[in-house]
C-alpha positions in Angstrom: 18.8 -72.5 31.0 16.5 -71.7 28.5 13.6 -70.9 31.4 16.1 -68.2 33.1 16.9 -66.8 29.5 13.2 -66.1 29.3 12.8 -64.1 32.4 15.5 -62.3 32.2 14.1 -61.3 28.6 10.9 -60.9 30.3 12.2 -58.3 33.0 14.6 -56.2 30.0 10.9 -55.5 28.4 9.2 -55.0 32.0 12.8 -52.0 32.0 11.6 -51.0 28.9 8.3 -50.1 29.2 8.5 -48.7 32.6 11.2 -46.4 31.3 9.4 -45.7 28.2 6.2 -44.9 30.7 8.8 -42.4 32.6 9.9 -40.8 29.4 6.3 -39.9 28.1 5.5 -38.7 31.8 8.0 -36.7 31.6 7.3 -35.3 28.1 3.7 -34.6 29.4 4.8 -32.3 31.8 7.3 -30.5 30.0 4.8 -30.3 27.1 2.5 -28.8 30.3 5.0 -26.3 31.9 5.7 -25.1 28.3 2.0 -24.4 27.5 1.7 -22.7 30.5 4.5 -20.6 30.3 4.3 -19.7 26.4 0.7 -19.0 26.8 1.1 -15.2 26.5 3.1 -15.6 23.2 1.3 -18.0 21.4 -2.2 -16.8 22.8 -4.5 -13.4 22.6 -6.8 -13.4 25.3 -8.4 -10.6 23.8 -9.4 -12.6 20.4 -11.8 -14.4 22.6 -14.7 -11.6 21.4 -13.8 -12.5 17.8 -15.7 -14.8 16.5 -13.1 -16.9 14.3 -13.8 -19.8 12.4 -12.9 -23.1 14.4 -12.5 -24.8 11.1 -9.6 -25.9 9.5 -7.3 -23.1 8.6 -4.1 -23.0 6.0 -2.2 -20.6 8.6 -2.6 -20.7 12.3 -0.8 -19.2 15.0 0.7 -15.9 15.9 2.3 -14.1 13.3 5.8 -13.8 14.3 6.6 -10.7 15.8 3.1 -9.2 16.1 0.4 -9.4 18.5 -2.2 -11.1 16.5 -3.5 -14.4 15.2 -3.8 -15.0 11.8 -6.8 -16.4 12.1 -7.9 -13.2 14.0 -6.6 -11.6 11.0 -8.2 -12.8 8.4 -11.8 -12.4 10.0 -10.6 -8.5 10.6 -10.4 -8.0 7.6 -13.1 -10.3 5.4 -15.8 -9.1 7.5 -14.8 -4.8 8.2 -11.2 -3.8 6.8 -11.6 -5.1 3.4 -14.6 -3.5 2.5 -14.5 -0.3 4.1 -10.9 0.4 2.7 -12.5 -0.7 -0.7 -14.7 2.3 -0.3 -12.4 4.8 0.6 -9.9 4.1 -2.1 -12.4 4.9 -4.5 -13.1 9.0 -2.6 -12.0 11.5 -4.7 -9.3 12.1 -1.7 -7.7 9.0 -1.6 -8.0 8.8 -5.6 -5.8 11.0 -7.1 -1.7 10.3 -5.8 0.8 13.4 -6.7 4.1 11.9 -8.3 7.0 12.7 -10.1 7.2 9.8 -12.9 10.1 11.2 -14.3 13.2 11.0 -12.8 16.8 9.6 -14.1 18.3 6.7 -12.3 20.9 7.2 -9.7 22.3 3.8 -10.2 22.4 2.8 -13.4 21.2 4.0 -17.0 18.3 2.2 -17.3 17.3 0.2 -20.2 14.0 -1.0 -19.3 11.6 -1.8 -21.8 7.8 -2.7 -21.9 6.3 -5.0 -24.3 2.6 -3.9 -23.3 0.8 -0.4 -23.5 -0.4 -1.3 -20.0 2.7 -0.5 -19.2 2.2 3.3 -19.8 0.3 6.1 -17.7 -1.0 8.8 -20.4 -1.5 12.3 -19.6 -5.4 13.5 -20.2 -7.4 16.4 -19.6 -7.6 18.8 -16.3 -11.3 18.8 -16.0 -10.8 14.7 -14.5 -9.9 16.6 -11.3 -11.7 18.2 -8.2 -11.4 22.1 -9.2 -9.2 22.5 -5.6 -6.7 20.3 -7.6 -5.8 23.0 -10.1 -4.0 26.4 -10.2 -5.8 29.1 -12.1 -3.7 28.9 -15.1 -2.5 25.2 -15.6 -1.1 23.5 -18.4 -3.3 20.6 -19.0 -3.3 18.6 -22.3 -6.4 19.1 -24.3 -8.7 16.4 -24.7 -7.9 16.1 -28.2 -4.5 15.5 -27.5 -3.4 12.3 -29.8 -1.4 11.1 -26.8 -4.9 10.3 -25.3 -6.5 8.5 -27.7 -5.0 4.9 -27.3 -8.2 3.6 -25.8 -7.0 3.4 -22.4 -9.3 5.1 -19.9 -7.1 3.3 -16.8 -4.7 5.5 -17.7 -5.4 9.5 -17.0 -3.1 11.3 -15.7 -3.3 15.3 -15.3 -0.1 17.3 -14.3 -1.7 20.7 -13.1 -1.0 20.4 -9.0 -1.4 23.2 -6.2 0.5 23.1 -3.1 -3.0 24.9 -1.5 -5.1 21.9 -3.1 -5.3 20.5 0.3 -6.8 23.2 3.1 -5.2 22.3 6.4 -2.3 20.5 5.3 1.4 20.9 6.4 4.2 20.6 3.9 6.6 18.7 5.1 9.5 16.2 4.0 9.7 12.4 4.5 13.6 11.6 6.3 12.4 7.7 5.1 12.2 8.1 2.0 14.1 10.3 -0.8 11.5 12.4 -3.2 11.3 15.8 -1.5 7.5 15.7 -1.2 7.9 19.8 -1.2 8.7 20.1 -4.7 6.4 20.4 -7.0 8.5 20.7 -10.1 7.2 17.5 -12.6 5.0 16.2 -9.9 1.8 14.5 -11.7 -1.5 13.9 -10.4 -2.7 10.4 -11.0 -6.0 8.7 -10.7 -5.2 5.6 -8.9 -8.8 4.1 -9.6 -7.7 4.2 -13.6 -4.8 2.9 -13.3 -4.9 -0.4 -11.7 -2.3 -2.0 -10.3 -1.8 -5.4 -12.7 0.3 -7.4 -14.6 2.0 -4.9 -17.2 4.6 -7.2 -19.4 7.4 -5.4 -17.6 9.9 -8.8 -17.2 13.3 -9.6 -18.1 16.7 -8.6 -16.8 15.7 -5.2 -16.0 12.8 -5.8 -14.0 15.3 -8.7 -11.9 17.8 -5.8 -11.1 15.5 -3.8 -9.4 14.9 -6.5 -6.9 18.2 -8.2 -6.9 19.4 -4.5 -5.4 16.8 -4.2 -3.3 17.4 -7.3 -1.2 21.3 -7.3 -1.7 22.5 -4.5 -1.4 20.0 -2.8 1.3 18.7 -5.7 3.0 19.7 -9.4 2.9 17.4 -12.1 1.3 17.8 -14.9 4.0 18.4 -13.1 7.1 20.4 -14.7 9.8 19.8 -15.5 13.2 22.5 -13.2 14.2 20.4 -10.2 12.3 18.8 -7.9 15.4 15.4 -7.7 15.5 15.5 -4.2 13.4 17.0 -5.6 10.6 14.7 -8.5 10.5 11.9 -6.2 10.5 13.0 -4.2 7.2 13.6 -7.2 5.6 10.0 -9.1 6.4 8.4 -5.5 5.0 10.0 -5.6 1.6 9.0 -9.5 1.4 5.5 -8.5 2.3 5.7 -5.5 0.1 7.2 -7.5 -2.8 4.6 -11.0 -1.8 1.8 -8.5 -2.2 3.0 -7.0 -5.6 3.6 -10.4 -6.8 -0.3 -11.6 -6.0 -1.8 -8.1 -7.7 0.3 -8.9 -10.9 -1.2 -13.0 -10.7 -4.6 -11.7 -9.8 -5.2 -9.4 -12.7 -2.9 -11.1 -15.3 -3.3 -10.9 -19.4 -3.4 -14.6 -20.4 -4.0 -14.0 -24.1 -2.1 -11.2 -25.6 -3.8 -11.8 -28.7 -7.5 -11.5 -27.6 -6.8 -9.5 -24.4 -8.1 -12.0 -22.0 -7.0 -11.1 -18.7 -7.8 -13.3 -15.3 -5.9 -15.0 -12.8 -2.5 -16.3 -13.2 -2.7 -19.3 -10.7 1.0 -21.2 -12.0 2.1 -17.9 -11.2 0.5 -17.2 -8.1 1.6 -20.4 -6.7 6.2 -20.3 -7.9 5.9 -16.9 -6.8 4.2 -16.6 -3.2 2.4 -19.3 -2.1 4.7 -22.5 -2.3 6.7 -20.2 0.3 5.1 -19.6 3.9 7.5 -17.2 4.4 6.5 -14.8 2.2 3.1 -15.2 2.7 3.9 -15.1 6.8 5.4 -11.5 5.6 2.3 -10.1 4.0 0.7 -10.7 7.0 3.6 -9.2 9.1 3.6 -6.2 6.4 -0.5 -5.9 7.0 -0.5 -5.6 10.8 2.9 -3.2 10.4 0.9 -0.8 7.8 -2.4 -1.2 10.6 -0.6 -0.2 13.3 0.9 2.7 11.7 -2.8 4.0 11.1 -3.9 3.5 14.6 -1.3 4.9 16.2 -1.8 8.5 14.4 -5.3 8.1 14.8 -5.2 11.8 16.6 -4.3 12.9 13.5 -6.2 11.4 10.9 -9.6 12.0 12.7 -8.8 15.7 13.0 -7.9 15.8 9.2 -9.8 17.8 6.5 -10.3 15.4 3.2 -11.5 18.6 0.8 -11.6 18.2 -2.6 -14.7 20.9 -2.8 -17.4 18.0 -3.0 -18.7 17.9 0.5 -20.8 14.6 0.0 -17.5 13.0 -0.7 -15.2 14.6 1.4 -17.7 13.7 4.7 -18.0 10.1 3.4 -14.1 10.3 3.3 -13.9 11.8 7.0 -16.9 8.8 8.0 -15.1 6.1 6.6 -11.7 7.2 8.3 -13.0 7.2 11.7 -15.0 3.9 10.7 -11.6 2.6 10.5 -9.8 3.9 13.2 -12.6 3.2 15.8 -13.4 -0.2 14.5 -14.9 -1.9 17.4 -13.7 -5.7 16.6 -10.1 -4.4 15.5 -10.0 -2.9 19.1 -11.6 -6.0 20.6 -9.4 -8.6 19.0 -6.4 -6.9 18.1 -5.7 -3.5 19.9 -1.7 -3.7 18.9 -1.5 -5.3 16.0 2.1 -4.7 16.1 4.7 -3.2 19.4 7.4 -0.9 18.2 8.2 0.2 21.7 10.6 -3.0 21.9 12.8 -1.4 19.2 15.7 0.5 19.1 17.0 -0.3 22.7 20.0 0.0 23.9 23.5 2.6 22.7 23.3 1.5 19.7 19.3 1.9 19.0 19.8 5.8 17.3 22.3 4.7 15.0 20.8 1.8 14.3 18.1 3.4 13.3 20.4 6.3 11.2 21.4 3.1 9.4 18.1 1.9 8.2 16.6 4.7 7.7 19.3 5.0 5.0 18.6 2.0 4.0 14.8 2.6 3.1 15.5 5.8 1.3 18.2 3.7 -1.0 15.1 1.7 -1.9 13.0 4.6 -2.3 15.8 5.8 -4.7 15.5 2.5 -6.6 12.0 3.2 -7.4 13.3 5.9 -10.2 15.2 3.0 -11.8 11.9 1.1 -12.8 11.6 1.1 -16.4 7.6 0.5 -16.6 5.6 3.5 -16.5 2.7 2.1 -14.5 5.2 -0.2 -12.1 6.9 3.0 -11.6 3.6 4.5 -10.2 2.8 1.6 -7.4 6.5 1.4 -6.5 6.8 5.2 -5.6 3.2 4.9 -4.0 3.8 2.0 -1.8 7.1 2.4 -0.8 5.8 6.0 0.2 3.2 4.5 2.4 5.6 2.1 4.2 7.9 4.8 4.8 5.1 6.9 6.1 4.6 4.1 8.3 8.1 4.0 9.4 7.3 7.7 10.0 4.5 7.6 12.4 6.2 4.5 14.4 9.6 5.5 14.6 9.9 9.3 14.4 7.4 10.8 16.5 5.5 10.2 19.8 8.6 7.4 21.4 10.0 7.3 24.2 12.8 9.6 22.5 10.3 11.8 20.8 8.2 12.8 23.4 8.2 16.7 22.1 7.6 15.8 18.6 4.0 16.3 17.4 2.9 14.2 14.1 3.0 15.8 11.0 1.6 14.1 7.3 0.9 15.6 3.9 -1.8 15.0 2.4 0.3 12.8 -0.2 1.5 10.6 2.8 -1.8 9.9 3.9 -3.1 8.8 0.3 0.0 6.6 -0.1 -0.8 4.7 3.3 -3.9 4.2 2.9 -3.9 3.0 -0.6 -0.9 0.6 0.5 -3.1 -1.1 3.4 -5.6 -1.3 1.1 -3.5 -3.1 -1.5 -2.0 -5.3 1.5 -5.7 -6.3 2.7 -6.9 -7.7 -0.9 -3.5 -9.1 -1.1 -4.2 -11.4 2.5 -8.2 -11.8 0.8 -6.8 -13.4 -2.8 -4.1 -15.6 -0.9 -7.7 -17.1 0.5 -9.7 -16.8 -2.5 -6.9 -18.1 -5.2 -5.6 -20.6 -2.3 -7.9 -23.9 -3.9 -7.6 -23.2 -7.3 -4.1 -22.9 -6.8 -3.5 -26.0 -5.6 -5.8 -28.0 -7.8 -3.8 -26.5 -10.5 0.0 -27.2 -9.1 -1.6 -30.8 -8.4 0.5 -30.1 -4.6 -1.0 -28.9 -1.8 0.3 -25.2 -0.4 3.0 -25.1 2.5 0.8 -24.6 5.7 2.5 -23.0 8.8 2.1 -21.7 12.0 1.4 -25.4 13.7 3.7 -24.4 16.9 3.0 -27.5 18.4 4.6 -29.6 15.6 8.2 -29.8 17.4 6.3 -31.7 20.6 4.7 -34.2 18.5 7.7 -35.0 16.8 9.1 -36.0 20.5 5.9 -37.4 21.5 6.0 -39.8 18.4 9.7 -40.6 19.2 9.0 -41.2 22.8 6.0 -43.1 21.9 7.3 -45.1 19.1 4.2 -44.0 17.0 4.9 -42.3 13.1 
């Protein structure tokens, strides 16, 4: 009795394993046929020429929704974008951004206040500009002007403007966004280079509104998988818009009011962006959107004139632009950093697009509710940029556009260059505050982009291994 027991036993585990053996076979070559048929969307065969670290990396992968690798990404831009968008920032062209600072809510009365003078732009003297800034007869301050003697040089601002500062230049409306770029009337020039973009003690209820409106009211926090692809897409570019605002303010933070030490905000850094792939997946998404935006009206921008009347700078302005939009390694690794030609298919594709485009100007609006000075400043100029983006990829030069040419003002151009500029040191930081951040939250930072994760879970299960 006990004898037949045991080989019955015997043949149940002989079952086992040969079903268990079917089961990873099995797996195997589903794990195969997958590979092989998700190769194009999880793969670039055109990254093979960049030379990526093999090494371990934090995010790996395709970013969702665009045609490159993160790690392709990264290189991109530590070894050529970075750099060479550092440079041209700093042009006299690119330097100075024409905005109107003043401008009453349309929302609410707003009640902002900031606890910093950082918070503040002041108004200096008209000889900081290029002389085809100014009109003959402008109404500068004087440099005596008590207003500009608070000891804050990263703050000059000059209001004298000139719609013919700019030879060559159309004049021409945004439909993204909602400041009529054609009015002049309390537009200010500001010098972008003295005015940083940092943490500015602008915090509190007020500062919480403007994003609580943002995200509810014009696009939702969490989107759904029923969201189209459209409204996905607006959403990821305020995260990555708001991801890389977050890391500037972390980056270049004042730890010690009392002494004025300022440095890196790593607690901050961390509960704000980095304990959250997705919004660091966004600021990459955001990056490549911005990129592709650029290349696409490369036409354009390479038949530009940067004049500001100083020729050294304007033809280092006009080298460094073509440096950018015929970078050989961008084109070799990542010729489309993002496709927009999937978009707005279908009946419903023009009012879809009616729909968000009202959308983004709601934002824009928002911008004049922003109670700090200086915040005030980046909002207007980034949220320019990204609608200048929009711009070039959605309103001109489609497949229902075809007799549309391209059009930018000058002041489009500065904004969306300054923004992918601000997005690229925002993707460098996230890897340059990345270690320190975790030694100091004592947790190691979410890692993502491991697409593989999902078959070794079954693997394990199949296998019986943890």
């Amino acid at each position: 009795m006990e004898q037949s027991e045991a080989k019955n036993n015997k043949k149940k585990r002989e079952s086992g394993n040969q079903w268990r053996w079917v089961a990873v076979i099995s797996v195997f070559v589903v794990m195969l046929a997958f590979g092989l048929a998700s190769k194009p969307f999880f793969s670039n065969p055109t990254s093979k020429s960049c030379q990526c670290s093999q090494g371990s990396h934090k995010y790996s992968g395709m970013v969702e929704d665009c045609c490159c690798e993160y790690e392709t990404v990264d290189h991109l831009n530590e070894e050529g974008l970075y750099p060479l968008l550092q440079d041209l920032v700093k042009t006299p062209f690119f330097r100075y951004f024409k905005v109107k600072l003043w401008c009453d809510c349309p929302f609410w009365p707003e009640d902002g206040m900031c606890r910093l003078r950082d918070c503040s732009v002041c108004e200096c003297a008209e000889n900081e500009f290029p002389e085809t800034f100014k009109k003959p007869f402008s109404h500068g301050l004087s440099p005596d002007n008590p207003v500009c003697q608070e000891g804050k040089p990263e703050a000059v601002v000059d209001r004298t403007i000139d719609a013919k500062a700019f030879k060559g230049w159309t004049v021409i409306d945004n439909p993204w966004t909602n400041d009529d770029e054609t009015d002049n009337a309390d537009m200010t020039y500001v010098n972008l280079q003295l005015n940083p973009e940092r943490y500015t003690g602008y915090t509190g209820p007020s500062a919480r509104r403007i994003w609580d409106a943002i995200y509810t009211e014009n696009c939702p926090r969490y989107p759904s998988e029923e969201f189209c692809q459209e409204k996905k897409i607006l959403y990821k570019l305020i995260s990555g818009l708001h991801s890389s605002i977050s890391i500037h303010i972390a980056a270049d933070y004042l730890l010690e009011e009392a002494t004025h030490v300022w440095g890196r905000n790593l607690t901050l850094m961390y509960d704000r962006v980095l304990r959250y792939p997705d919004r660091v997946e966004n600021l990459y998404f955001t990056f490549l959107f911005v990129l592709r935006a650029v290349t696409k009206a490369s036409d354009f921008l390479e038949q530009a004139e940067y004049d500001t009347g100083n020729s050294v700078e304007d033809l280092k302005s006009q080298s460094l632009v073509k440096g950018l939009l015929h970078n050989p390694k961008l084109q070799a690794a990542c010729p489309l950093p993002f496709d927009e030609a999937k978009l707005w298919k279908g009946q419903s594709g023009p009012e879809l697009k009616q729909q968000i485009q009202r959308q983004f100007r709601n934002i824009s609006s928002l911008m004049d509710c922003v109670g700090c000075e200086k915040c005030r400043l980046w909002g207007k100029l980034q949220v320019l940029g990204l609608g200048t983006a929009l711009k070039i990829l959605f309103s001109v030069n489609g497949q229902d556009n075809m007799g549309h040419t391209l059009q930018l003002q000058h002041n489009e151009v500065i904004a969306l260059m300054n923004l992918l500029n601000r997005l690229s040191e925002s993707i460098k930081l996230v890897h340059e505050m990345g270690p320190a951040v975790e030694k100091a939250a004592g947790v190691p930072i979410p890692a993502f982009g491991d697409r593989t994760s999902i078959w070794q879970k079954l693997w394990n299960s199949v296998t019986g291994h943890k």
